[in-house]
ZAZA-692311 format. One record per residue (C-alpha): residue number from 1; residue in three letters; x, z, y. Coordinates in steps of 0.1 Angstrom, whole numbers, plus 2048, in hexadecimal, padded with zeros to 3 digits. Last residue first. Layout:
BEGIN
REC   num   residu     x     z     y
REC   NUM      Ala     X     Z     Y
...
This chain:
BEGIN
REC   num   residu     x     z     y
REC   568      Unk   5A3   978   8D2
REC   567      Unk   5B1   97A   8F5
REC   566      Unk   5D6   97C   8E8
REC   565      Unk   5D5   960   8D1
REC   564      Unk   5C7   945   8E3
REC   563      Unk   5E2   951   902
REC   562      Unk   601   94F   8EB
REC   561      Unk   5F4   92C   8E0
REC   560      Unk   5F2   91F   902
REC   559      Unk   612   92A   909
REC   558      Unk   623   91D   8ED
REC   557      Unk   614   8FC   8F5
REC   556      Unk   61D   8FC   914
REC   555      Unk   645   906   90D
REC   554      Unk   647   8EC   8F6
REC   553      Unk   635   8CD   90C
REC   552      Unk   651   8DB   925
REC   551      Unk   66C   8DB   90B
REC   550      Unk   665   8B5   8FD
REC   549      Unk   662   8AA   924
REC   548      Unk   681   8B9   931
REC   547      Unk   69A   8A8   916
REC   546      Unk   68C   886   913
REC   545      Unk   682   880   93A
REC   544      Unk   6A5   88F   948
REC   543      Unk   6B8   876   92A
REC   542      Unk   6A2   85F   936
REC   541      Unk   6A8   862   95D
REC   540      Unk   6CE   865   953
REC   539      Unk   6CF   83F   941
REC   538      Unk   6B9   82F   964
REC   537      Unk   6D4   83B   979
REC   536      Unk   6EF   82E   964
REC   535      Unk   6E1   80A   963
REC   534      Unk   6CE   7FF   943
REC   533      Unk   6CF   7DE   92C
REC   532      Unk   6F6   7EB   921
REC   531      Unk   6ED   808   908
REC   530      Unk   70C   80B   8F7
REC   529      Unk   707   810   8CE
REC   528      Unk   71C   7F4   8C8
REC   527      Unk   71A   7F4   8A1
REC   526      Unk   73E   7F4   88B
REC   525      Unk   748   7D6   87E
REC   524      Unk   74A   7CF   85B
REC   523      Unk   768   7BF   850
REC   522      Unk   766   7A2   83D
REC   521      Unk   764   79E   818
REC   520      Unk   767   773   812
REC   519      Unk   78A   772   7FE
REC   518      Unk   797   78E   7E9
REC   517      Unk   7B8   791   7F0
REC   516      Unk   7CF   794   7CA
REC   515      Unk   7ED   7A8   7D5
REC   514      Unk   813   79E   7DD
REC   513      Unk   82E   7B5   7D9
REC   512      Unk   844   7B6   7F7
REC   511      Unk   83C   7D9   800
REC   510      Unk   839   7E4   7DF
REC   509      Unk   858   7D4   7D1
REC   508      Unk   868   7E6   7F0
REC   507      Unk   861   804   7E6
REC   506      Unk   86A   807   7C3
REC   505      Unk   88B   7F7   7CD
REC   504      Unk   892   815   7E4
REC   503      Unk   887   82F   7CF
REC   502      Unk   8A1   81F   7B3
REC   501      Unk   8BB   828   7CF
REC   500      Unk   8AE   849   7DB
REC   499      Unk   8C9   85F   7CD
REC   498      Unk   8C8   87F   7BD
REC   497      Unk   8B3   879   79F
REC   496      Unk   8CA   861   793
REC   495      Unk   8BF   843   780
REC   494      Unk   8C6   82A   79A
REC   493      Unk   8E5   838   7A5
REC   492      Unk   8FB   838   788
REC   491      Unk   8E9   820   776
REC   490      Unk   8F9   807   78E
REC   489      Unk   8DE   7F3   7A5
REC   488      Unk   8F1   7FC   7C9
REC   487      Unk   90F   7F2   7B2
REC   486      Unk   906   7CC   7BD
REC   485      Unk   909   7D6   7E1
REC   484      Unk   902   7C1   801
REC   483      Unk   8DF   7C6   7FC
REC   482      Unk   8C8   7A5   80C
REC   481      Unk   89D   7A3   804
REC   480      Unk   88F   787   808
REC   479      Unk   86D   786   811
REC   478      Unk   84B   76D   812
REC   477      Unk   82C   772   823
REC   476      Unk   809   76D   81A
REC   475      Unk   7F2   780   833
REC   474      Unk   7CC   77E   830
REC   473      Unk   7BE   778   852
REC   472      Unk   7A0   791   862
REC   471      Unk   782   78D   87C
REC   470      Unk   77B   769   885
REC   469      Unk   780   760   85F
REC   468      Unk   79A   75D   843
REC   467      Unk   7B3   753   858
REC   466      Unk   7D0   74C   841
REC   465      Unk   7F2   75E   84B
REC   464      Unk   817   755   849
REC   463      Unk   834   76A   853
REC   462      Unk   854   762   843
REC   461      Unk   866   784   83D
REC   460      Unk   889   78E   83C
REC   459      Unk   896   7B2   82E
REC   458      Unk   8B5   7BD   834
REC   457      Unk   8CD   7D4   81E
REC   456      Unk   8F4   7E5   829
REC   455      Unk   8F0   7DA   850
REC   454      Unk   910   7E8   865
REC   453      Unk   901   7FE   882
REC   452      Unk   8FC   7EF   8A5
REC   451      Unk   8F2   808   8BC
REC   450      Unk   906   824   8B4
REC   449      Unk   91F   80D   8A8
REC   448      Unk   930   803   88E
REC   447      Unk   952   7EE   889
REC   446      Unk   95C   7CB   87E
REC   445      Unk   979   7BB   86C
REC   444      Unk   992   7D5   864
REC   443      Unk   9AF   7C4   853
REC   442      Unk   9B6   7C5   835
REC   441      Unk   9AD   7A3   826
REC   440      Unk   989   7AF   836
REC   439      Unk   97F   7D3   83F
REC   438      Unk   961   7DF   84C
REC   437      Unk   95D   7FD   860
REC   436      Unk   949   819   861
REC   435      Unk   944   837   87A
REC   434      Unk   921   82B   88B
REC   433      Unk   90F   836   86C
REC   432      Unk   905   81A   853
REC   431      Unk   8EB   806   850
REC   430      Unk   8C7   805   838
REC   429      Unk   8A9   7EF   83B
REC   428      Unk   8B1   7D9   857
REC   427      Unk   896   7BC   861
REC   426      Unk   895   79A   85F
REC   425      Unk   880   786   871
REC   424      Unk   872   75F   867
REC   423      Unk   856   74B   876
REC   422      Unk   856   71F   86A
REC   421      Unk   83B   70B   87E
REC   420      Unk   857   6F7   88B
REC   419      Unk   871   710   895
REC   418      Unk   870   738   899
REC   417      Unk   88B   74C   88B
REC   416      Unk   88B   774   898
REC   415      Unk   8A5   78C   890
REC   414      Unk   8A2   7B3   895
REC   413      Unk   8A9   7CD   8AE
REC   412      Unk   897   7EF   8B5
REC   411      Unk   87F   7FE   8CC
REC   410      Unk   867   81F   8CD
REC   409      Unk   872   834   8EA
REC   408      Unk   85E   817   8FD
REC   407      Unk   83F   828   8EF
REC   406      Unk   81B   817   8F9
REC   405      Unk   829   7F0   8FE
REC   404      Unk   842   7F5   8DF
REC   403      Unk   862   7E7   8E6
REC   402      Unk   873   7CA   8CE
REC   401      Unk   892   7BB   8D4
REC   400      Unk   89D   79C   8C7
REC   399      Unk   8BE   789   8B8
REC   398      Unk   8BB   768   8AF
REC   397      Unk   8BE   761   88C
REC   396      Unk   8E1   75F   875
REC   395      Unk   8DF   786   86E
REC   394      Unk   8FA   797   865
REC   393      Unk   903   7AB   842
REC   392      Unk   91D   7C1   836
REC   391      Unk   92D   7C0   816
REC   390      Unk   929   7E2   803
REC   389      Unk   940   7F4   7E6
REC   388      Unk   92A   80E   7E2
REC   387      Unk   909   80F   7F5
REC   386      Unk   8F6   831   7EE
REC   385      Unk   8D1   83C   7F7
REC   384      Unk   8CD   862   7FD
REC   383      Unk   8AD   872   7F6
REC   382      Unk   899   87C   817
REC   381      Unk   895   8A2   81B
REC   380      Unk   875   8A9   82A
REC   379      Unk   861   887   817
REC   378      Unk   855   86E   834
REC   377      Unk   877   85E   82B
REC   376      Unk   86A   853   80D
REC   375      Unk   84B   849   813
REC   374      Unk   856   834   830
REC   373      Unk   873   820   81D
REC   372      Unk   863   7FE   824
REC   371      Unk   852   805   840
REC   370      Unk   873   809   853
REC   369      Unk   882   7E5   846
REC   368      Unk   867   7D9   85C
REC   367      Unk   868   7E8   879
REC   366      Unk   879   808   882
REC   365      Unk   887   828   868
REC   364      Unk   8A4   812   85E
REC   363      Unk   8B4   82F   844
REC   362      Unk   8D4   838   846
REC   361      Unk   8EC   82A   829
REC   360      Unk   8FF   847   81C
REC   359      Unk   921   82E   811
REC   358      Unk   933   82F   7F2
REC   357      Unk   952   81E   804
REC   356      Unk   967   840   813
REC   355      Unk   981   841   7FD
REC   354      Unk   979   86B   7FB
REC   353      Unk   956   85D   7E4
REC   352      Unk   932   867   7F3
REC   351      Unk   934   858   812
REC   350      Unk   92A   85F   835
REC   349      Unk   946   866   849
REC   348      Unk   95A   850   836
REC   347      Unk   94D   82F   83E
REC   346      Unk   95C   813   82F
REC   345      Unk   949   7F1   82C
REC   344      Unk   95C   7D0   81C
REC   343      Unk   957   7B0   82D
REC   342      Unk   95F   796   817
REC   341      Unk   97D   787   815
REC   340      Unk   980   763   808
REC   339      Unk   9A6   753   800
REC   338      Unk   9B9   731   803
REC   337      Unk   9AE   71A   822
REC   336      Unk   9A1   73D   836
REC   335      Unk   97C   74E   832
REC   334      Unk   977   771   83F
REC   333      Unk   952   77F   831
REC   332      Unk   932   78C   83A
REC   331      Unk   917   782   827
REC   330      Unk   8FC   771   842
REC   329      Unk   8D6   777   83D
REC   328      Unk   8BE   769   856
REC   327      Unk   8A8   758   83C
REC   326      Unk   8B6   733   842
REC   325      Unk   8D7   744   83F
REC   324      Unk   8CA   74F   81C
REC   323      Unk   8CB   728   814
REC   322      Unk   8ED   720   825
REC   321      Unk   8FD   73D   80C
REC   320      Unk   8EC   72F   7F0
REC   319      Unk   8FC   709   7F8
REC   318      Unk   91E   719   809
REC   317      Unk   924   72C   7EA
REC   316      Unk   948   73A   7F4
REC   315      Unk   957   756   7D8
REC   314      Unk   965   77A   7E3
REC   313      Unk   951   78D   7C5
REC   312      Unk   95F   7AF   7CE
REC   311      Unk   94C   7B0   7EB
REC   310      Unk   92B   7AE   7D8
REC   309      Unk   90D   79D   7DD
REC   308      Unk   8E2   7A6   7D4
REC   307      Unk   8CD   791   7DD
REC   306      Unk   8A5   799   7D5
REC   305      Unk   88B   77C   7D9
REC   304      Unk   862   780   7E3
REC   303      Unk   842   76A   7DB
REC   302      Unk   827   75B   7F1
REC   301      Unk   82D   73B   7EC
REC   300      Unk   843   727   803
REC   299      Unk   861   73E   7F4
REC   298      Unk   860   72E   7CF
REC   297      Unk   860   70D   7DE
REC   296      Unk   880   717   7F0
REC   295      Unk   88D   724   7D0
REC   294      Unk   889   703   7BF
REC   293      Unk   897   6EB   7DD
REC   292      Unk   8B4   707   7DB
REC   291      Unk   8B8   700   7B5
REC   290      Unk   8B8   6D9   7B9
REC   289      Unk   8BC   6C9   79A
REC   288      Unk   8C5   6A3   79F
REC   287      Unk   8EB   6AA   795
REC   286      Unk   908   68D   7A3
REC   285      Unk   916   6AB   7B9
REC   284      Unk   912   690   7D5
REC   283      Unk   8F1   685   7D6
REC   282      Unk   8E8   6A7   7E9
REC   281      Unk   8D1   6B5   7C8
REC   280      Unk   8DD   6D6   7CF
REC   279      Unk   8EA   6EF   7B3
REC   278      Unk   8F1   715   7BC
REC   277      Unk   911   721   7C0
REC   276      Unk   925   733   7A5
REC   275      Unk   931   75B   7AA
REC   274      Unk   90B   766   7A7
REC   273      Unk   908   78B   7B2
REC   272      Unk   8E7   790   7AA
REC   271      Unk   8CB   779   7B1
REC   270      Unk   8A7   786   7AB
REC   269      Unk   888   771   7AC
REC   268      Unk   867   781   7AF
REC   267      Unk   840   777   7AF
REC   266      Unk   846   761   790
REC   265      Unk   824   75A   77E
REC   264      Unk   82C   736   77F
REC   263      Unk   84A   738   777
REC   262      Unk   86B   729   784
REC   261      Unk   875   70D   775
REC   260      Unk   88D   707   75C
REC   259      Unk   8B0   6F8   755
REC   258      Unk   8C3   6FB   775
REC   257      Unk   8B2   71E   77E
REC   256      Unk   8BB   72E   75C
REC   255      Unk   8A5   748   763
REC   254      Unk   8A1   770   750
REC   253      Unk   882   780   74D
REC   252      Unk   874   7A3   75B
REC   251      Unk   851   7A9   75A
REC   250      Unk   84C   7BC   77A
REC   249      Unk   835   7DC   77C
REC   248      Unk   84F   7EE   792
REC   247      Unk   859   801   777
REC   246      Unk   863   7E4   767
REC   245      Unk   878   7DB   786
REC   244      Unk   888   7FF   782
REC   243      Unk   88E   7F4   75C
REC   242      Unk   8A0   7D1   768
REC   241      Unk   8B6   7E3   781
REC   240      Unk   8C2   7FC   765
REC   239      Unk   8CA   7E5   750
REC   238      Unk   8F3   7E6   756
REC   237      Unk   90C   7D8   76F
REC   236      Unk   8FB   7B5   76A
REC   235      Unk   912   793   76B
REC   234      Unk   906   777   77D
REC   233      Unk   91B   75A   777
REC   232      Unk   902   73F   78B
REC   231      Unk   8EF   737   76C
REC   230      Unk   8DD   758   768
REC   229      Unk   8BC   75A   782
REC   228      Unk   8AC   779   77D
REC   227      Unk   887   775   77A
REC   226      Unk   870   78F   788
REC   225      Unk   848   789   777
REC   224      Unk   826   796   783
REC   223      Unk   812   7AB   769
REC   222      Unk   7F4   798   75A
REC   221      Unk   7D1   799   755
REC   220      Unk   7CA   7AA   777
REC   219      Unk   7B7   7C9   777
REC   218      Unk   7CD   7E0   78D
REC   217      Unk   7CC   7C0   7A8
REC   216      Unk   7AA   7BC   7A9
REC   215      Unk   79E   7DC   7AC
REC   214      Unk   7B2   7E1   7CA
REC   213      Unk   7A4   7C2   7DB
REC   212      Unk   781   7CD   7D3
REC   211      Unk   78B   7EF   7DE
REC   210      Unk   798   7DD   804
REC   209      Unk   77F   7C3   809
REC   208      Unk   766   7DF   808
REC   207      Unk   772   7F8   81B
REC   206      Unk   779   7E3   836
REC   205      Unk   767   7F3   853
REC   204      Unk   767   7E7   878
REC   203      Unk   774   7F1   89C
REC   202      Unk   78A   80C   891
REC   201      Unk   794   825   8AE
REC   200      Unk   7B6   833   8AB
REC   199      Unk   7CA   812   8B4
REC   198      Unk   7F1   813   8AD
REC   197      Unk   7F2   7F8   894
REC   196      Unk   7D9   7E5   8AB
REC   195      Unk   7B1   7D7   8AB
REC   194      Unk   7A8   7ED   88E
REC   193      Unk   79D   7E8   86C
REC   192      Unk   790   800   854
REC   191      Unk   795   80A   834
REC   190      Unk   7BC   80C   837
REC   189      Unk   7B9   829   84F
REC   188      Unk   7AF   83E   82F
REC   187      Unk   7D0   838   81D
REC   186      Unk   7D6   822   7FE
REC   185      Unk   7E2   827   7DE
REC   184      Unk   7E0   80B   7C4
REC   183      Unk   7E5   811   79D
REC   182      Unk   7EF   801   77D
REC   181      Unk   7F3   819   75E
REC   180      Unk   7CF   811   74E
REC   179      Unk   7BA   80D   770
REC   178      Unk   7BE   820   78C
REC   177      Unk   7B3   81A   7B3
REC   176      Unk   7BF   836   7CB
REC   175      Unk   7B2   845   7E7
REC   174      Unk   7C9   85D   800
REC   173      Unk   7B8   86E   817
REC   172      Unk   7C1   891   805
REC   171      Unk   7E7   883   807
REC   170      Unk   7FD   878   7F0
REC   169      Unk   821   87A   7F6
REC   168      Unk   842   864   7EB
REC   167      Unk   865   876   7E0
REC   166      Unk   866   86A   7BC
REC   165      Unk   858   849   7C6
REC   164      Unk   833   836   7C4
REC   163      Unk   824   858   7BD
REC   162      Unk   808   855   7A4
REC   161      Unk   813   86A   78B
REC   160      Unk   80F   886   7A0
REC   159      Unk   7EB   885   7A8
REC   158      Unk   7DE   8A0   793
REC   157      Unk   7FF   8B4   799
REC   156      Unk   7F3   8BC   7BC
REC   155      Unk   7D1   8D1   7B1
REC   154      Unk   7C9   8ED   7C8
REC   153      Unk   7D5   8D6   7E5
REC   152      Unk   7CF   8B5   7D0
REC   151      Unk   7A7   8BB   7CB
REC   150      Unk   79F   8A2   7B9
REC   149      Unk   782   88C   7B9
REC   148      Unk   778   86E   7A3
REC   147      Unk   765   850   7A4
REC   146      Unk   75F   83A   787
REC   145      Unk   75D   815   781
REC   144      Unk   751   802   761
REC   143      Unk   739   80C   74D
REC   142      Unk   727   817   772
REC   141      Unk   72B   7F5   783
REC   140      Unk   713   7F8   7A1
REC   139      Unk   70F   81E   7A3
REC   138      Unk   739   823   79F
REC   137      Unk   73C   806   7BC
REC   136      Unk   723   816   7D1
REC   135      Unk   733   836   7CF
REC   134      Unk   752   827   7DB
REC   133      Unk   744   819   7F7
REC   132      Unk   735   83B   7FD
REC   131      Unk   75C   84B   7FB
REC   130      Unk   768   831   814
REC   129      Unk   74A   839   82D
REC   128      Unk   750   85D   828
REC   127      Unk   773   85D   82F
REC   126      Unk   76F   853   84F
REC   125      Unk   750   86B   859
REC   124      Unk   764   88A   84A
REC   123      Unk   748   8A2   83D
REC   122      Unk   73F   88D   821
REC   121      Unk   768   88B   817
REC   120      Unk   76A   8B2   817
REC   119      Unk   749   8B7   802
REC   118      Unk   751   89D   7E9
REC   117      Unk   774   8B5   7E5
REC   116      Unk   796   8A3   7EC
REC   115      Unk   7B2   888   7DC
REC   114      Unk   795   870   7D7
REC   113      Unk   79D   858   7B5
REC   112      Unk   788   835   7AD
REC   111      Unk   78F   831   78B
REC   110      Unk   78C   811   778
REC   109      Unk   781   817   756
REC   108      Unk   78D   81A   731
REC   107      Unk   773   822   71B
REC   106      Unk   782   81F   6FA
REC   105      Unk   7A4   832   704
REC   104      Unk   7BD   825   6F0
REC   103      Unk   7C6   843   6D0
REC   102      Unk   7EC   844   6D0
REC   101      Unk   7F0   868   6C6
REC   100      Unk   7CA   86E   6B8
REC    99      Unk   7B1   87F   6CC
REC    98      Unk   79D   865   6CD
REC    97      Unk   79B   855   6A8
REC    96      Unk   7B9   83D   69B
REC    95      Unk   7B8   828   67B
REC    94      Unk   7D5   812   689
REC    93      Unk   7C2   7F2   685
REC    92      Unk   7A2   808   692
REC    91      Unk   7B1   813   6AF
REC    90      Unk   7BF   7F0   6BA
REC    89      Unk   79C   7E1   6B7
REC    88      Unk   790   7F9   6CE
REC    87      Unk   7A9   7F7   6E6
REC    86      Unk   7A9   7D1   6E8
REC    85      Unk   782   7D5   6EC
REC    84      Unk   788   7E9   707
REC    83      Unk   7A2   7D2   717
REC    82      Unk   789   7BE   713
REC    81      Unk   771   7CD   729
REC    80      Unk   785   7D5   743
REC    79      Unk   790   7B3   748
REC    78      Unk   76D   7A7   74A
REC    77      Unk   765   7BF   762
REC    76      Unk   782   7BC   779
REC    75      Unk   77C   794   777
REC    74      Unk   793   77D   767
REC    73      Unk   7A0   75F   781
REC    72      Unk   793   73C   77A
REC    71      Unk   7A3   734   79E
REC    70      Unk   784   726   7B0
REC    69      Unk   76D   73B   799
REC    68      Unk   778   75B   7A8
REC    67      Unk   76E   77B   78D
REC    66      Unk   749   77B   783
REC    65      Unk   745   7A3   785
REC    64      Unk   75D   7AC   79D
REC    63      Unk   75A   790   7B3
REC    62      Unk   733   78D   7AB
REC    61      Unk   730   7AF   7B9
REC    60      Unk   748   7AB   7D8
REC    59      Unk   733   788   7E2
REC    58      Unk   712   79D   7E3
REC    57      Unk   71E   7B7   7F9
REC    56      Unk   723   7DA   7F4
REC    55      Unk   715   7F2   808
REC    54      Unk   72D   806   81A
REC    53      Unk   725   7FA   840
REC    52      Unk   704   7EE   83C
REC    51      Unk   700   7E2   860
REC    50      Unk   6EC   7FD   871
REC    49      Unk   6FA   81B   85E
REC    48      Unk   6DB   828   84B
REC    47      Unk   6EC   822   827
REC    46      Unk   6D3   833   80F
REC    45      Unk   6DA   84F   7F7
REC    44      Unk   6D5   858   7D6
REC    43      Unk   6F5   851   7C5
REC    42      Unk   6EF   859   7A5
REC    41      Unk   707   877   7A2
REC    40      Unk   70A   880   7C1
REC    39      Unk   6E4   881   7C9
REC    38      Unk   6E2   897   7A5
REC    37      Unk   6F8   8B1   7B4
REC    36      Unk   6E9   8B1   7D2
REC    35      Unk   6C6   8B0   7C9
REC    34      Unk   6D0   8D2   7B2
REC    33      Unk   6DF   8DC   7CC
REC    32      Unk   6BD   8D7   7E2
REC    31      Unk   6A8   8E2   7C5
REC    30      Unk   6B9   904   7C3
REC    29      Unk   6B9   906   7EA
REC    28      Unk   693   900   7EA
REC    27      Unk   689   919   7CE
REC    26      Unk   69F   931   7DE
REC    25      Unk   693   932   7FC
REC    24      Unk   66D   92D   7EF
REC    23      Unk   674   94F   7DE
REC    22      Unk   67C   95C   800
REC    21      Unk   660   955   80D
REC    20      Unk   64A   95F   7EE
REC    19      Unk   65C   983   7EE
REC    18      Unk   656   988   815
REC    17      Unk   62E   97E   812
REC    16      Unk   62B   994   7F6
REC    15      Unk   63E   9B3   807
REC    14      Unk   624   9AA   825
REC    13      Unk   607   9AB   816
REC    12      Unk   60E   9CC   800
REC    11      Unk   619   9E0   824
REC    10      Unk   603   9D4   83B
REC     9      Unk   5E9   9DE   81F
REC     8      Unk   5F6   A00   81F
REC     7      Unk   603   A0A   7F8
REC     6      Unk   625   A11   804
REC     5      Unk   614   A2A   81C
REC     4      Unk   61D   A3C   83F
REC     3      Unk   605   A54   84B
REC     2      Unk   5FA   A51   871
REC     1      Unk   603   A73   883
């Protein structure tokens, strides 16, 4: 019997030859995290997709860099860096040092923030174009922009004060654009651009267009302005309307309409519950300030306006009354030779006073009005959202019905105003439950349905686009936004935790809030990758060719080798 040996030459050779391959292992995985690591870091990687999806374009750098000429505008890097420097100068008026209370961060930057591991967005092809872009951004302006990942499943509260409401979600697609307090969050299907709302499929990538666009807006020099109007007897139930505009990233200034003019930096005018019509220069009145003439103006632009009326202001202002008409918005009311009654809503099955007229509105959960108050009713239990004391609302323009084409389960009215190049809608935001009434001079006026609710808030919206090229059109539409309650704004229920109310406004100043487009980014298509110069016969004889062949010449050789060895 053959004596085994650790000393055998088999034995030494082969221990050697195991401990240097799997040293080399090791060697190469160490250096390929190590690559990794570093590749992440630096961003060493090239864009292989066949049109240069994620790399940034020549127009997008000078953009950020240079700022838009045509409208003298500040530039995101320019604006960061003096805001540094206004930092800096602060600290060392108030002898501060980081670490301080009060200390302004030095190096400020604009964050780019992923709500999920580099690994998980690689892995995910969508994600992965939007997160390279982003890379690309960080590598081009490195002082300025910085990209950063959080895990929000282990980590939820690092994203927390980012929620646009109280009741709002982020999700691990979510991306959001930061800089100072301002912020943009925007979902991954955003980056891209798709032929329908319901489409799956993209058919181009706008990742671009979309962070410069974000970056533009956090960094602008100025905060947009809400002016109440105050020469019509306006009279406020408290501040806390004004704050929750604040909130909203308004600055908030008071408008004698007759006397001045509206702001340039304007982007909201609010009117609440005015009790004295608006001025009209109709050569009767013997006044050559036209308010509605003004407001109109405002509208043309791409700017927004907030009414708020009460029922227990019965007054007639046919002039501001006309002008909303021309939005779809009618205040219901009873008129006679002596008195005004407006329509006053009751609903006591859903109300949170025993007189039945604090209203539960229900949300609008179609069109429009519906994607105002999304976030918020995406949350499991939706916050309430109370109406006391509420005038109903109708709609002057044409009733229509829409049906979508893929689900006819999903239809719902609205109003529709088409004349002369002019194209208004309005949409419901909140109504009541089929069980209320409204009541004028004491008499019950009108009565819900299933079907046909009473409208508490509408939202109207002129729709006006620019084409911007074959592919995309920037949209620059105008609202106005209808609540037939003034105590819908009462401290009572915009700072309470339990109701939705201030969610509400939050909401819809972002969705009517109007953001700097940058002009000239188009959408990337994606590359046809169809073969089309070949018939389907000749396609499977190359697929046979290209698959048999490379095995056959494999199997050969390995033969042939196997044979050389064996008969040496």
């Amino acid at each position: 019997m053959k004596k085994f040996s650790v000393n055998s030459r088999k034995i030494r050779y082969g221990g050697v030859t195991a401990a240097l391959t799997a040293l080399i292992i090791a060697i190469i995985i160490i250096v390929n995290v190590i690559f990794s690591m570093l590749s992440q870091k630096f961003t060493w990687y090239v864009d292989m997709t066949p049109d240069l999806l994620y790399t940034l374009s020549d127009e997008s750098k000078a953009l950020l860099r240079d700022g838009d000429s045509k409208f003298e505008t500040t530039s995101p890097i320019e604006m960061v860096d003096s805001i540094r420097e206004e930092n800096k100068e602060s600290n060392e008026a108030n002898g501060l040092s980081e670490g301080d209370e009060g200390y302004l961060d030095e190096d400020i930057m604009i964050n780019i923030i992923f709500c999920d591991d580099i690994d998980t967005l690689q892995s995910n092809s969508s994600q992965r174009y939007v997160y390279n872009t982003a890379l690309e951004l960080q590598t081009e302006f490195p002082d300025h922009i910085n990209v950063i990942n959080y895990n929000i499943i282990r980590n939820p509260s690092a994203v927390s004060k980012y929620k646009t409401t109280s009741s709002s979600t982020i999700a691990t697609t979510s991306v959001i654009v930061e800089f100072g307090t301002e912020f943009r969050i925007y979902n991954i299907r955003s980056f891209f651009t798709f032929d329908t709302a319901e489409s799956e499929e993209p058919w181009a990538y706008n990742g671009e267009k979309k962070f410069v666009s974000g970056i533009l807006a956090v960094t602008r020099a100025e905060s947009p302005i809400a002016c109440f109007t105050t020469n019509h007897g306006e009279t406020f139930l408290d501040y806390s309307l004004l704050e929750t505009l604040v909130d909203a990233g308004y600055i908030v200034q008071e408008l004698n309409l007759e006397e001045e003019e509206i702001p340039k930096d304007c982007r909201l005018m609010v009117v609440f519950n005015p009790v004295e019509d608006f001025l009209v220069n109709d050569g009767l009145s013997g006044s050559d300030i036209d308010e509605i003439v003004k407001l109109d103006a405002f509208l043309d632009e791409t700017n927004s306006l907030m009414v708020f009326m009460s029922p227990d202001s019965p007054v007639d202002l046919p002039e501001f009354e006309g002008y909303l008409a021309e939005w779809g918005i009618k205040f219901n009311k009873e008129t006679d030779e002596n008195s005004i009654y407006p329509h006053m809503i009751k609903d006591s099955s859903q109300a949170i006073t025993k007189d039945g007229y604090s209203i539960v509105g229900e949300y609008a959960d179609y069109g429009l009005g519906g994607s105002v108050t999304e976030d918020m009713r995406s949350a499991g239990y939706p916050k309430r959202v109370i109406f006391p004391r509420a005038m109903s609302i109708s709609y002057t323009f044409d009733p229509a019905h829409y049906v979508d084409e893929e689900d006819e389960s999903e239809q719902f009215d609205y109003g529709s105003y088409y004349s002369n190049g002019v194209s208004r809608s309005i949409y419901d935001v909140f109504v009541t439950s089929e069980n209320a009434v409204a009541h004028a001079g004491g008499e019950e006026i009108e009565s819900a349905t299933k079907n046909n609710p009473l409208k508490l808030m509408t939202l109207s919206v002129e729709n006006r686009s620019t084409q911007e090229s074959n592919y995309t059109s920037v949209d620059e539409n105008s609202y106005v936004l209808a609540c037939g309650s003034t105590q819908f704004s009462a401290s009572t229920y915009l700072d309470s935790a339990s109701y939705g109310n201030a969610d509400v406004l939050l909401s819809a100043c972002r969705a009517i809030g109007k953001e700097p487009v940058p002009v000239g980014l188009e959408p990337k298509p994606f590359a046809d990758y169809d073969i089309d110069s070949i018939t389907t016969a000749e396609s499977t004889q190359y697929t046979v060719v290209l698959t048999v062949v490379p095995a056959l010449i494999a199997i050969i050789s390995g033969a042939i080798v196997l044979i050389r060895r064996k008969n040496r």
